[in-house]
N, C-alpha and C positions, 0 to 999 in steps of 0.2 A: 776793735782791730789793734794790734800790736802790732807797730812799725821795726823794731826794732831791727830783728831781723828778717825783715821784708818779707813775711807771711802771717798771713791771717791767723785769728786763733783757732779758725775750725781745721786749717792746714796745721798748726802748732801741737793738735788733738792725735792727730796720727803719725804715731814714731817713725823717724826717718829710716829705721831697717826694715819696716815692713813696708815694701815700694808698691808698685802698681797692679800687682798682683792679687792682691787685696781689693782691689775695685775695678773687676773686670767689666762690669756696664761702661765706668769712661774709658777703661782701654777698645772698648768696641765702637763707641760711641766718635772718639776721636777715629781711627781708623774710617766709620763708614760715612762719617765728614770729609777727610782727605779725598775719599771716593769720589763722592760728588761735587765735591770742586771742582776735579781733575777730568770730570765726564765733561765730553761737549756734544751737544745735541746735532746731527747730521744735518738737519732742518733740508733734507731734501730725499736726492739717492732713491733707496727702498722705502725710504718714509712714503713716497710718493705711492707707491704698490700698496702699501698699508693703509693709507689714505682712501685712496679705493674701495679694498673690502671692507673699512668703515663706512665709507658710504651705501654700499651694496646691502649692508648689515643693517644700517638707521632706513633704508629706504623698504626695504623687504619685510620687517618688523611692522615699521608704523603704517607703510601703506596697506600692508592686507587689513591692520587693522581699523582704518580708517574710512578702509571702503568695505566695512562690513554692513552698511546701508544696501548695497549692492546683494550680497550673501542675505543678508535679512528678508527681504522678500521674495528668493527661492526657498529659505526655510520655511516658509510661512505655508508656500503651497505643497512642498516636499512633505512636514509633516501633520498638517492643521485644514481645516476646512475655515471656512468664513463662521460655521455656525458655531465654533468654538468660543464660548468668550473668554476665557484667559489664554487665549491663541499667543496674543502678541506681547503679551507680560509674560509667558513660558520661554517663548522664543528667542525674548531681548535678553536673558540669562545668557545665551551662548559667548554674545560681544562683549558684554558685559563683566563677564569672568575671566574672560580671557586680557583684556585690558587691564581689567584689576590683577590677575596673577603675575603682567608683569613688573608692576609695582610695588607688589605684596612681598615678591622675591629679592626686590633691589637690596637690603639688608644682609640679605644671604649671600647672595653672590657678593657683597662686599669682602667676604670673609672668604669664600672660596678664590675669588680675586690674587689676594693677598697671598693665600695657604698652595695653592694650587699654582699660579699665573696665567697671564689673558689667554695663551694661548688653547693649554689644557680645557680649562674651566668655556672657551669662545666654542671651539670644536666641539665639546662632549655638550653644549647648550642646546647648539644646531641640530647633531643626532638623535636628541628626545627632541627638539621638536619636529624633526622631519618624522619620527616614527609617530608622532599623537596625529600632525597631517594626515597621513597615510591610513594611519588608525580610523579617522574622521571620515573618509573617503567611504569606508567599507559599512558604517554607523547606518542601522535604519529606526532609531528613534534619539527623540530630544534628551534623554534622559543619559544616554551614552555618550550623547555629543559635548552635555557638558564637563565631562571628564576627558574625553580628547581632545576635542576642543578647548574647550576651557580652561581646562587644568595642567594637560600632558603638553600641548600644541606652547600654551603662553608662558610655561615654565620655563621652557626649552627656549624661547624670544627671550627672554628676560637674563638666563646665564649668558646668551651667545651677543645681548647687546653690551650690555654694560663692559666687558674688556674692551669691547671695539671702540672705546672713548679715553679707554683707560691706557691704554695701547699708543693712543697719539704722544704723551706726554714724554715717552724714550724716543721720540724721534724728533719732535718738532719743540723749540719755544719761544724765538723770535716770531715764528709766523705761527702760533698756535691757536691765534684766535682766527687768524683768516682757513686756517685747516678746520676747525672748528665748525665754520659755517658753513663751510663746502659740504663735510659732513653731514650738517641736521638738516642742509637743505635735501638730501636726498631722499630725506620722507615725506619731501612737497613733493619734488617729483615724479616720486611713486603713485603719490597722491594724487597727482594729475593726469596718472594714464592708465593706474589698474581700473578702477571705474569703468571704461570703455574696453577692457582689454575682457575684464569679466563677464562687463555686458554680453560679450560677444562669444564667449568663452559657452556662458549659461546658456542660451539661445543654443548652441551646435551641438554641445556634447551633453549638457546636463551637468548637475550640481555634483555630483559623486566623483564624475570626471574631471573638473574645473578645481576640484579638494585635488586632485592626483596630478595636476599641471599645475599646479601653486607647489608641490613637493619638491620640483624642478628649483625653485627658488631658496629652500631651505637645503636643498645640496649644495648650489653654489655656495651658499654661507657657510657651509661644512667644510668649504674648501678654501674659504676665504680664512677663516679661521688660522689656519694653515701659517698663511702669510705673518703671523700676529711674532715675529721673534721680537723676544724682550733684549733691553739693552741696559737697563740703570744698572746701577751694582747690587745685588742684593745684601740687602743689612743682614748683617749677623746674629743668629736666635741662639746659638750654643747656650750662652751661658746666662742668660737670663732666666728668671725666676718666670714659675707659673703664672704670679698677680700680676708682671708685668709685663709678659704674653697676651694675657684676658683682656688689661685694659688696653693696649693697643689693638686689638683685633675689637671688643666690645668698648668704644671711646666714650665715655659719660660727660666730655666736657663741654660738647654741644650745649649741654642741659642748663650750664650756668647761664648760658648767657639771655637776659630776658626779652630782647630784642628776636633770638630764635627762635624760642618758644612761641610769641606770637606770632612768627609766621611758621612756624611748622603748624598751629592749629588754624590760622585763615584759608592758608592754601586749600587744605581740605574739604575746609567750610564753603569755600567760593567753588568747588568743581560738582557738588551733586548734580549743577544742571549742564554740565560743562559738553559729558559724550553722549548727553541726549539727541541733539542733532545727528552729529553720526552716525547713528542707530537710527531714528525713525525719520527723517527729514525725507530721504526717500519716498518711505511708506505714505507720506503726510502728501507730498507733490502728486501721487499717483490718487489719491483720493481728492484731493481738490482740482487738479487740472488735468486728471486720466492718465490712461498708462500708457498713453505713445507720447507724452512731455519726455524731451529729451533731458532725463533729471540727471543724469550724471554729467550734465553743464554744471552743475552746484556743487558738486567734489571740485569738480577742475577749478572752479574760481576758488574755493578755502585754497587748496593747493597752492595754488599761482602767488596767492596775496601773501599766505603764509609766509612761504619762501621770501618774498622782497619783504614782508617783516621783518626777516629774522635780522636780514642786512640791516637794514633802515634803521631800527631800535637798539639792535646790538652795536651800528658804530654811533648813535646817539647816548646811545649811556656810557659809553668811554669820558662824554662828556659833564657829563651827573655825578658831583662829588658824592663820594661816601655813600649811606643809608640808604640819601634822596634818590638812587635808583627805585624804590618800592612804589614811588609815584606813578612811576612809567607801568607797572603791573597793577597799581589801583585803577589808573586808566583803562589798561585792556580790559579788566574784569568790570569796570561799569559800563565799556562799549558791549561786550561782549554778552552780558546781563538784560540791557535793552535790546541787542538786536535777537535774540533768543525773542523776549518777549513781543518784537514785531514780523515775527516769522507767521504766525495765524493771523496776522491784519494784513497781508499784502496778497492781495485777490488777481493781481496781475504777475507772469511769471517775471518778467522786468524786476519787478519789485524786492522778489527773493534771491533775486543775481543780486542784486545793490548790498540786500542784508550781508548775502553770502561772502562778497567781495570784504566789506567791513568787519564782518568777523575772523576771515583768515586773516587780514592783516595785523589785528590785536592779537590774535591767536599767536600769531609772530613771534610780537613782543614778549607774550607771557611767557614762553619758551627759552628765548634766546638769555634773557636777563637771569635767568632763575641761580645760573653758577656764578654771576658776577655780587649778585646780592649775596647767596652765602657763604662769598671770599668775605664780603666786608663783615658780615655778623661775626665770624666764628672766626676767621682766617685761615692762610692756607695750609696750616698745618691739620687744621679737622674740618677742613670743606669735602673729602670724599664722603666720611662716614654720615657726614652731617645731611648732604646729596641724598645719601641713600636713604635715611632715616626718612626723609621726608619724602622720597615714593610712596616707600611703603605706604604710610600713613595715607597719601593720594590714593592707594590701593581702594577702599574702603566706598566712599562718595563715587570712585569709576566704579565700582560694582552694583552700586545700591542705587544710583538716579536711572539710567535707563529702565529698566523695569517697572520701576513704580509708572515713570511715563506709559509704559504697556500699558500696566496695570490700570491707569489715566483712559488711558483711549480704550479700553475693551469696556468697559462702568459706562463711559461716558457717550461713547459712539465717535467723538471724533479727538484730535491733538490740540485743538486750540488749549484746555486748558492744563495739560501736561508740558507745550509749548511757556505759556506765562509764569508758571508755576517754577522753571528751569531757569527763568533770569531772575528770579529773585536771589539764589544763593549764591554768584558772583557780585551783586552787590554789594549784599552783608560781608562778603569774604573782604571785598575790596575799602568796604568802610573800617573793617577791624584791622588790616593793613596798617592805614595811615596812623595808629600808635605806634609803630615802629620807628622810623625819626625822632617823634617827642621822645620814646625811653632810652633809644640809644643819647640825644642830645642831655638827656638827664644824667643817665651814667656818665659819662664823660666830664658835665661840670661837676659832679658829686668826685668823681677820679682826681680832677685839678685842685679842687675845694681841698681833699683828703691830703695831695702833694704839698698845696702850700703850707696847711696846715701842720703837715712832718717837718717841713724844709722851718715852718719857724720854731716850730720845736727842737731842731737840731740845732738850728743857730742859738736861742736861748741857753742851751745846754751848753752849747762852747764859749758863751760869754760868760755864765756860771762858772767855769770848768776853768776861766778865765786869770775870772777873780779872785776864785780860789786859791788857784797858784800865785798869782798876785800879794795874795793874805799871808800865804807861808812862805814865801822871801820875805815882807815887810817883818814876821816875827821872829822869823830865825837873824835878819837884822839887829833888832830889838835886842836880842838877847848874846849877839856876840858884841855891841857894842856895851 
């Protein structure tokens, strides 16, 4: 640095006639800073309205998908006999795909997100999936269902949810976490009433009908969408270059950090037995305790617990410095690993209320934490893309464990060991977790190690640099005496 005249040398590098024109990334960059200083978030108003069709959004999404335990066993007699045996490994492809597509998408829509805004991209999400619904309604085999279903129906969830989160953040940020929760609790309470609403739905009109009055639901979101006006300022793309378009739209910086890494590959690892419940827990109650058990008691309890998780865990880790939030989601995933595994030992229906209760309540936790951990890994500058990358990635284990469980019970004659075999990989998920703490604690003293080590380095230099000058006074002395 050259003090002299009070600019550095890399500023001394660029001739003072060629002004700031010459670097129009910072004249943009300062401008879309002034912006957002000078934005103040309404933290109320239309926010509230917004708030809303997010929640209509997260409730309508995860509850159909949630009670597709419900849908699973009218598929079963819709397109299958009992004497099929890959009946119920064909059949768990439907929820299964469709869970996974909208995860698989989350990366995508990050980018249409961005390119497009919540609005557009929430809307046009809803419209494909209310037409793959509708689609599904008219469907007389499995093979077609998993493309409207599956593929048309959850693509169409997956664009129309992610704005509806994205969305809060121009209107709320004092109260963003409590809108937040309000939010994701509304696919508890989806979850606590489609079950019986299905039930009842199946039973009157039939399975083809009950696809065509769930449509009802993806039009309100059509229209919820609607509500989604953006409010930040949008950054300026004019003058930027291609490479730095790509990497702000595709962000690689996730990838340094090694503390990510191991949880973008645990996460996935801990859920192959995650939406096996889901899916056959149903099926599993009507064979062990007949088909007049009132099983959609066991959604309403995930439901119920769920939601008071999200609360419970989510204002619990406000108080968990740094990392150590990963404990609280190693916890859920070894609760959540054994009571999978004691779901074929409880011979009394008592018994699987208890499980069921204890699982949504972890179930909570793993949820509500997942955005506050990859603030701390990554920061908030790449916790969107970082979010999405690791849907996706979920995408994969939500598609592939249900099925195999079919696959399990149809070989085997019953679920017990599709059941045991599903808490094993929240375990492992949740033991490969707990290196996350140790590496981030490692990098950070390696980071300090590195500082002091610069900082004595510097100072040596200046004591050098010192002496130096010290030497040439004493010699120029020297020699005019």
């Amino acid at each position: 640095m050259t003090e002299e005249n009070g600019i550095s040398e890399g500023d001394a590098a660029v001739p003072k006639e060629m002004p700031a024109e010459d670097q129009p990334e910072d004249r943009d960059r300062k401008v879309n800073l002034t912006e957002e200083a000078e934005f103040v978030h309404p933290e109320g108003g239309w926010g509230w309205v917004v708030m809303l069709a997010s929640m209509w959004c997260n409730g309508s999404v995860f509850g159909i998908q949630n009670a597709f335990g419900i849908l699973f066993l009218s598929l079963l007699r819709e397109f299958g006999s009992e004497e099929d045996e890959d009946l119920r490994f064909r059949t768990s492809w439907v929820g299964s795909l469709s869970m996974g597509m909208i995860f698989f998408c989350s990366p995508i829509v990050s980018v249409f997100t961005d390119v497009l805004g919540c609005r557009v991209t929430a809307v046009g999400g809803a419209a494909v999936g209310l037409v793959g619904l509708l689609a599904s309604s008219f469907v007389k085999s499995l093979g077609l269902l998993y493309f409207t279903y599956g593929i048309v129906f959850a693509c169409g969830c997956s664009f129309a949810y992610q704005p509806s989160l994205v969305i809060l953040g121009h209107y709320f940020k004092k109260r963003l976490g409590l809108v937040n929760g309000i939010v994701t609790a509304g696919s508890s309470l989806f979850t606590i009433t489609l079950p019986f609403v299905l039930s009842g739905l199946l039973e009157r009109v039939g399975l083809h009908n009950t696809l065509r009055v769930l449509c009802i639901f993806m039009f309100i979101l059509m229209l919820a969408g609607f509500t989604y006006k953006p409010l930040l300022p949008v950054k300026s793309t004019n003058s930027q270059t291609g490479g730095s378009r790509m990497s702000q739209i595709f962000n690689t910086n996730i990838w340094r950090s090694v503390g990510y890494r191991i949880w973008a590959f645990g996460i996935p690892a801990a859920l192959y037995g995650y939406f096996v419940p889901y899916v056959h827990l149903m099926k599993h109650v009507e064979e062990r305790f007949g088909s007049d058990t009132n099983k959609e008691v066991l959604l309403m309890c995930i439901g119920i617990t769920s939601g008071v998780g999200r609360l419970i865990f989510g204002r619990a880790a406000d108080y968990v410095k740094g990392v150590n939030k990963v404990f609280l989601q190693v916890a859920s995933f070894l609760v959540i690993g054994i009571m999978s595994m004691m779901i074929p030992l409880c011979n009394i229906f008592g018994g699987l209320i208890a499980v069921c209760l204890l699982m949504g309540l972890f179930d909570g936790c793993f949820i509500c934490i997942m955005a506050p951990i990859a603030f701390e890994l990554v920061g908030a500058k790449d916790v969107s893309q970082a979010i999405g990358f690791l849907l996706g990635l979920m995408s994969v284990p939500m598609v592939v464990g249900p099925p195999i469980a079919g696959f399990l019970r149809d070989k085997l004659g019953s679920y017990d060991v599709a059941f045991y075999l599903a808490g094993i990989p929240p375990i492992i998920g949740g033991i490969l977790l707990c290196l996350i703490p140790w590496v981030e604690a490692k990098n950070k003293r390696r980071e300090k190690e590195k500082a002091v080590t610069t900082e004595k380095d510097a100072t040596q230099n200046m004591i050098e640099h010192e002496k130096a000058q010290e030497d040439v006074k004493n010699k120029i002395g020297d020699s005019v005496l």
